[in-house]
C-alpha positions in Angstrom: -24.0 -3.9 -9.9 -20.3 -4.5 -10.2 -17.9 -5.6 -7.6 -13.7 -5.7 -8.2 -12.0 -6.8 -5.1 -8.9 -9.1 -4.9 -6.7 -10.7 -2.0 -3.8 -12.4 -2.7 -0.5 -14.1 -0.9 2.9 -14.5 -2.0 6.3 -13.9 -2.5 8.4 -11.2 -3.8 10.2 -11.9 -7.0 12.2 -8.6 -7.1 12.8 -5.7 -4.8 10.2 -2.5 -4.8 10.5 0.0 -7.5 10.0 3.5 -5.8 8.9 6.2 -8.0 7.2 9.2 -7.3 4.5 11.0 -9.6 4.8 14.8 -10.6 2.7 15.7 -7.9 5.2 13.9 -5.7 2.7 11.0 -4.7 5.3 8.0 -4.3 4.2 5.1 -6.3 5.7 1.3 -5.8 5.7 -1.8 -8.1 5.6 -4.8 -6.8 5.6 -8.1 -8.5 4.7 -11.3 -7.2 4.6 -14.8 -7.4 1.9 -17.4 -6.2 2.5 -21.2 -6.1 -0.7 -23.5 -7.2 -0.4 -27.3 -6.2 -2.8 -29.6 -7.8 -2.8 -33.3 -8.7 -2.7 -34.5 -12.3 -2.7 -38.5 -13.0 -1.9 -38.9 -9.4 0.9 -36.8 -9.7 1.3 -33.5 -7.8 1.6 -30.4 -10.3 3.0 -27.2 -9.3 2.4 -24.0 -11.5 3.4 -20.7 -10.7 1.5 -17.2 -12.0 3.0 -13.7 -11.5 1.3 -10.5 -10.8 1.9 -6.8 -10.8 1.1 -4.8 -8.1 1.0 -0.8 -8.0 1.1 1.1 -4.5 0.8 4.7 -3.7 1.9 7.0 -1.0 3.5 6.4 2.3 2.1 2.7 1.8 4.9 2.7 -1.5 7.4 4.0 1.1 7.2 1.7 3.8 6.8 -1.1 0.8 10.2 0.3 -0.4 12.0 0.8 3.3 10.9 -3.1 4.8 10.2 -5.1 2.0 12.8 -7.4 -0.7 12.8 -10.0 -2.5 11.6 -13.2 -1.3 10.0 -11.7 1.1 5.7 -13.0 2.0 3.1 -10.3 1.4 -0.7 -10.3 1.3 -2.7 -8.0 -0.7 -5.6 -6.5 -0.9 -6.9 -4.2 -4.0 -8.7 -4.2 -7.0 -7.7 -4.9 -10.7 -7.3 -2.6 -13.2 -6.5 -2.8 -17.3 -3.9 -0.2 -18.6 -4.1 0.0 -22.4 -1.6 2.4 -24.2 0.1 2.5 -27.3 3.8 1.3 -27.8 6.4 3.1 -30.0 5.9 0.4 -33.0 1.9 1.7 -33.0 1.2 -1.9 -31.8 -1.7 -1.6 -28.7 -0.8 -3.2 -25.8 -2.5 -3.7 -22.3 -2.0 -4.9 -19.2 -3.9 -6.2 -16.1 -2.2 -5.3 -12.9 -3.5 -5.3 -9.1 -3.9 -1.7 -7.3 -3.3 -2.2 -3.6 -5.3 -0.7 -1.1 -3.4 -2.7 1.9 -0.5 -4.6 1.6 0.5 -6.7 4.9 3.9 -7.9 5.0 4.4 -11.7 6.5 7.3 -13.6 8.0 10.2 -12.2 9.1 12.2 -11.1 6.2 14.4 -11.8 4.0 16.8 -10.8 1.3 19.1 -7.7 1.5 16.2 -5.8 3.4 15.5 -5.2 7.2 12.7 -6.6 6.8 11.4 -8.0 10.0 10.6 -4.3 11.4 7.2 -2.9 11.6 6.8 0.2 9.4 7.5 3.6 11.0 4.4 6.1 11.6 3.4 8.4 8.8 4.8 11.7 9.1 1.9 13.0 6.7 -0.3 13.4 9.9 -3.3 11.1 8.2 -3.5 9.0 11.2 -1.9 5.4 9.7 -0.1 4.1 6.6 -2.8 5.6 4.3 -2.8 9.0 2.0 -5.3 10.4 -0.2 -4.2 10.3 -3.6 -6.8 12.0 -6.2 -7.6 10.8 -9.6 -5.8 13.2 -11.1 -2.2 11.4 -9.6 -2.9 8.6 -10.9 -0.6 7.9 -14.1 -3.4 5.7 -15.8 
């Protein structure tokens, strides 16, 4: 049995990079930054991690149109390795989060409009949510 699921919160560190695949699927990257508080000696310690995350269609968009930097997100999605070779031969990888929801918090910030709630989708699924085949997906 295996199980990959992963929810995190926190802030933008850079605005969304729209992109869209040669099917035309748009595809966002998103990177993030989470804060971690702990004591140490009686002294509080604050350590900050960064994550990728990937988002596909209309979810990308609206990702792209409401959120910026600075800006509180929570996201939901699973993590997956990319491996690929780089122009020196060297192998490289790269753990980053696909996101299956991503839930935009506070009320904006940033050179974005941030505080507006997402249009509808004019793709006719029903909600923010498109299906994208394996065979759109880059990795």
């Amino acid at each position: 049995m295996q199980f990959n699921k992963v929810i995190i919160m926190g802030n933008l560190v850079r605005d969304p990079e729209l992109k869209y695949l040669p099917s035309g699927t748009p595809v966002a990257n998103l990177s993030i930054a989470v804060n971690d508080r702990y004591k140490k000696d009686g002294e509080t310690v604050e350590k900050v991690s960064y994550f990728d995350i990937v988002v596909f269609a209309r979810q990308a968009e609206n990702c792209n149109e409401y959120l910026s930097k600075g800006r509180p997100v929570l996201v939901e999605g699973r993590l997956q390795q990319r491996r690929w070779e780089a122009q020196d031969g060297a192998n490289k990888s790269k753990i980053e989060i696909v996101a299956s929801n991503v839930i935009f918090l506070g009320s904006g910030s940033g050179s974005g409009s941030g505080g507006g709630r997402p249009k509808d989708s004019s793709s006719g699924s029903g909600g923010n949510y498109e299906t994208v085949s394996e065979d759109d997906i880059p990795f």
